[in-house]
N, C-alpha and C positions, 0 to 999 in steps of 0.2 A: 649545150651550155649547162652546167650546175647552177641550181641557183639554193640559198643558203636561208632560213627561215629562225628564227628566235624566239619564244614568247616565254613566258612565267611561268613557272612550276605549276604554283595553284593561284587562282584567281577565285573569287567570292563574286557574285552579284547582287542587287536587291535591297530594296529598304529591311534594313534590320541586319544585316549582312556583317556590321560591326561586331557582332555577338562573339563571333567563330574567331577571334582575335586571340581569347586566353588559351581554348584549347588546342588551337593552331601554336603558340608559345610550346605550352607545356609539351606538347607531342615533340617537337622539335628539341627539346634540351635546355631551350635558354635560360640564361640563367639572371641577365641586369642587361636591359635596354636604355639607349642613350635615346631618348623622344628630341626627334629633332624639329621646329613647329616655329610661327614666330609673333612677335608679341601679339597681333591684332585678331588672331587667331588664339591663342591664352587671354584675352581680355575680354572675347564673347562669347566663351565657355566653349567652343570648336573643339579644343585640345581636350578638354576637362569629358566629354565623349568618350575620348578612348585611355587616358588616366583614370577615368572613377571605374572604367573596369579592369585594368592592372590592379587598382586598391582592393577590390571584392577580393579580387583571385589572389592577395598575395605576392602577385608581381612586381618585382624590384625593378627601378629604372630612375634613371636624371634628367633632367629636361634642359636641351638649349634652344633655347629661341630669340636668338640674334640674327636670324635670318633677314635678306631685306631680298625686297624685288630685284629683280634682274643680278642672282646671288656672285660678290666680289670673292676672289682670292683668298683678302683678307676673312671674310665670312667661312670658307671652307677653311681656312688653318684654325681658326677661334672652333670652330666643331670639331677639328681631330686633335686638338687639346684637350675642348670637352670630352671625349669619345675616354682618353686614355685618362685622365681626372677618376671620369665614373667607371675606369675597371668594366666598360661594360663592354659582351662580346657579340653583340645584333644593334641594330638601331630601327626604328619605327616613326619614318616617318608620315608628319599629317599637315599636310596642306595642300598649294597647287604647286605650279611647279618650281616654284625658288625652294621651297624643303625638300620637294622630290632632288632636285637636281645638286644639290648641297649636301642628300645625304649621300649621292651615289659617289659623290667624291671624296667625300669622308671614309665612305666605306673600301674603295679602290685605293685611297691612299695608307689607310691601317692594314691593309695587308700588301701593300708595294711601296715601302718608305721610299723607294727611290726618287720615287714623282711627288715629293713633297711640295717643291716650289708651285704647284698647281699647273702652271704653265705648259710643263714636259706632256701634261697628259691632254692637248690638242690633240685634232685628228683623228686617227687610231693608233693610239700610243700602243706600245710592245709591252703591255704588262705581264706578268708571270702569273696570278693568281688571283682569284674570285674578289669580290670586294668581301666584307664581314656582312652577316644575311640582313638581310634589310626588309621590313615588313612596308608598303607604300600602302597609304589610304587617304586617295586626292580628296579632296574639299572643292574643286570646283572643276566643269566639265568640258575638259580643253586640250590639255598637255598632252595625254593619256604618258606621263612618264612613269606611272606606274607599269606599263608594260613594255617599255623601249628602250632602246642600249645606247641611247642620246640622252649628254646633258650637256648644258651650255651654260658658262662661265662667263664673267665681266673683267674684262684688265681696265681696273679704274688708271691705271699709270699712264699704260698705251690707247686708252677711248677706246676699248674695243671688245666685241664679243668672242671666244672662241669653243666652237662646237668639239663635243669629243665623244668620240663613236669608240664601245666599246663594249661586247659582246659580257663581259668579268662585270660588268654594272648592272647589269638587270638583278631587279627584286627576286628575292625567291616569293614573297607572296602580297596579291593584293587584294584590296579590299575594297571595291565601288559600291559604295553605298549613297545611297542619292541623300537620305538621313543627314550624312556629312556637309551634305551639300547646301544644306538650308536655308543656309541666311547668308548666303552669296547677296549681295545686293544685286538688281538688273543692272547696273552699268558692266559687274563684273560677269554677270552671265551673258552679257552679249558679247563682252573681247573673248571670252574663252572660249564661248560655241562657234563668234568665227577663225579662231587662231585652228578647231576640229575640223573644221568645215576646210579650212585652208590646207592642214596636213592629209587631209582626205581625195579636194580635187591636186594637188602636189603631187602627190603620192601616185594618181591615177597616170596624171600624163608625165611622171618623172622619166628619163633614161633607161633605170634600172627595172621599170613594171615588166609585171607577168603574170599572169592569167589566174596566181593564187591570191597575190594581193591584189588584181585588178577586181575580182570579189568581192574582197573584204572592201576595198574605197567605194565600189559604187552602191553596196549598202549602206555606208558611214554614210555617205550623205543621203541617201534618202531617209535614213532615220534622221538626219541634224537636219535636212531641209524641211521635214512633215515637222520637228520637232522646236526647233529653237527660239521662233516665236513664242508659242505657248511658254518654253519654260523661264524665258524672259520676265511674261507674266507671273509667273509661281505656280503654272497647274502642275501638281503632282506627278501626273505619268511622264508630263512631257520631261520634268525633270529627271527621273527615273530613265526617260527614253534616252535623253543627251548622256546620261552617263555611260551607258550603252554605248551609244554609235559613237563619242568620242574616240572609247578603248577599242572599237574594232579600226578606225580608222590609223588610230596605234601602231595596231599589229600588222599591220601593211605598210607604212608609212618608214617604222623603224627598220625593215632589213631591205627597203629600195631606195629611200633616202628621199631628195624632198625639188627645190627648183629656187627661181630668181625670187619670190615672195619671201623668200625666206632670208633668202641670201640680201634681198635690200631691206627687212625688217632688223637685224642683227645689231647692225648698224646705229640705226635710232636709237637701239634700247642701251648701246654702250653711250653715246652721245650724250641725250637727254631723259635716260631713265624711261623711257616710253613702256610702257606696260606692253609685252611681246603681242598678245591677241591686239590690241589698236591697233600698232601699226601693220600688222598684217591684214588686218578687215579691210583698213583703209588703202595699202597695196593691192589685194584680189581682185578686184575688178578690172584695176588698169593693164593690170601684168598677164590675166587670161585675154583680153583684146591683145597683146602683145604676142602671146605665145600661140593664140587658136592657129596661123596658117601652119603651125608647125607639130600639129597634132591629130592629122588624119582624119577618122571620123569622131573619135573619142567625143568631141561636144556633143554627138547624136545620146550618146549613151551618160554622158552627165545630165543634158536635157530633160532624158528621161526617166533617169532618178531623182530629180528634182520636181519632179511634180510635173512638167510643163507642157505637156501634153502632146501630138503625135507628132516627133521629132525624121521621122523615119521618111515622111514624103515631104517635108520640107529642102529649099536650096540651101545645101553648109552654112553658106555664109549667113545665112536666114537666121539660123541655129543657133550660130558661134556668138550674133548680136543679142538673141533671145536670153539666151545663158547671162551674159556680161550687163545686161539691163536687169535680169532677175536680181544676179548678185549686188547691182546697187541699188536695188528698194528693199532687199532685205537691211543692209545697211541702214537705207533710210527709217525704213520699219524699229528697228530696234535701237537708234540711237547715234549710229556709228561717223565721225566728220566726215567730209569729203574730199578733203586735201591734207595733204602733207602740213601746211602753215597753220593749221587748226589744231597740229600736237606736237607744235613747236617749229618744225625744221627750222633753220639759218641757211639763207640763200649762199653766204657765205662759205658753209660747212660741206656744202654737194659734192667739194674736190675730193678730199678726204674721205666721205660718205662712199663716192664714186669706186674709190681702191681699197677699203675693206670690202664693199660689197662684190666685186667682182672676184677679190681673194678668200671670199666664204664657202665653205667647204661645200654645202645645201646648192650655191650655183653651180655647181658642176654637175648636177642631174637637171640643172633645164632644158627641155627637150628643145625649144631656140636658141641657137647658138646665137654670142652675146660677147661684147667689147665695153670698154670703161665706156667709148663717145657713146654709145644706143644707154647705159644704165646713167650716165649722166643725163643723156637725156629726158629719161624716164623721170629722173628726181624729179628735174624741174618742170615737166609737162605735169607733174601728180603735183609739184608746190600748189 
């Protein structure tokens, strides 16, 4: 079997790592960046990071930031307006992932007008040509869309998310710098370390794993499980560390695809706006109890990337509970509710929840095979 790998041109790491932004520009050609960013990120100075050094250097560029969480349709047409306004031929985006995921479609749709309506470019749409170069530099330590050929969209019309996998989307370059990351408040650094944490154990026991990205996941989590805690807190390294094992977790995560946490977090976030790391913290635990019998030994080896000590002469089933109780005191550790009814759900709404999420593109690498009755279930066992 071929198996098919993707990552970024060039990637930066490290506090301070912002720097290499104008000469990475200039070396490249550009000439006028559309800054794509959104207001709450330009109101506490986040954006103004990587603008006062466009200003130094002379660098041309406009700025939209109309972006909103869980980014709409209409939000990507309002940027490829902006995009062709400002004449400009790269965009740079800075934030998590609603501008990561905003500009990839801004940039995929200025060079493939066909997929204007947004919608066309679900799935893995057929597009003909590279999106316009896009510089990504996250602000918080989660998505890793700076390094993956995934972005996801909100049909405010239909209540619905749709995922769109697409090789022509990926940044040519990124820039993780923890710097950016700073004034993340703790509520927002615990949904993003676990929404990393989620693409990582996903990723490990997806369909599609293999032995290069089963690497890269089970380092992703030992660095986000030694790390997430502390940078909760604000210790330095550990923040430093998350932005780390986020992006490797990424780089795995994006060319095997992901499982049911995903595929039932989707859902929410089109429903009720649900911030994508919550509702996925708050899915991990139930949905690994779900899917351990259908995952071999793999728990021994999350186990023991997770700190938890000697996993190897313990009974599975010993393991699979060890794992799934760990996953809910980190939760509780950092904040995260325990139910569904704590970040909204409507008992009402589980039908409808039920058939987007089993039609999510992400469920189809859960390694448990899965039907609307078992994920209906699931809602309402997790309400």
């Amino acid at each position: 079997m071929a198996y098919r790998m993707i990552l970024n041109e060039t990637s930066y790491f490290g506090a301070g790592a912002i720097a290499s932004i104008t000469g990475e520009i200039q070396k490249r050609g550009f000439t006028k960046a559309l800054v794509v960013t959104d207001k709450e990120l330009m109101r506490f100075g986040v954006a103004a990071k990587v603008t006062d050094l466009l200003d130094r250097a002379g660098l041309a560029y406009d700025i939209y930031d109309e972006v909103v969480p869980n980014p709409t349709i209409q939000t990507v047409q309002e940027g490829v307006a902006a995009f062709l306004r400002a004449g400009a031929d790269y965009l740079i985006a800075v934030g998590g992932g609603s501008p990561q995921d905003t500009s990839k479609a801004i940039g995929i749709i200025i060079n493939n007008p066909d997929f204007a309506d947004v919608r066309s470019l679900e799935g893995v749409a057929p597009t003909a040509r590279p999106a316009v170069p896009i510089i990504a530099i996250p602000t918080t330590a989660g998505t890793a869309a700076e390094v993956t050929i995934n972005y996801v969209i909100t049909d405010m019309e239909m209540k619905r998310k749709f995922v769109c996998v697409d090789p022509h989307a990926i940044p040519v370059l990124a820039i993780i710098d923890p710097d950016m990351m700073a004034s993340m408040p703790k509520s927002l650094k615990a949904a993003t370390g676990v929404d990393a944490l989620t693409h990582a154990i996903e990723g490990y026991i997806t369909l599609g794993a293999w032995e290069l990205t089963d690497a890269l996941h089970l380092k992703a989590i030992e660095i986000i499980c030694r790390s997430l805690r502390g940078s909760v807190n604000n210790d330095p390294q550990a923040v430093e560390d998350m932005a780390l094992g986020q992006y490797i977790a990424g780089m795995g995560f994006s060319n095997v695809g992901l499982g049911l946490v995903h595929g039932m977090a989707h859902p929410l976030g089109a429903f009720y706006n649900t911030p994508h790391g919550i509702a996925n913290a708050v899915l991990l635990p139930y949905l690994m109890a779900y899917n351990a019998p259908a995952t071999g030994e793999k728990f021994r080896h999350i186990a023991a990337a997770m700190g938890l000590g000697d996993s190897a002469s313990q009974p599975l089933d010993a393991v699979r509970q060890q794992v799934v109780e760990a996953l809910r005191q980190l939760n509780r550790d950092i904040g995260i509710p325990e139910k569904l009814r704590d970040i909204g759900l409507r008992l009402e709404d589980i039908p409808a929840l039920t058939q987007a999420a089993y039609a999510d593109v992400c469920t189809g690498g859960n390694p448990r095979q899965t039907n609307e009755a078992e994920i209906q279930q699931l809602y309402q066992e997790i309400y």
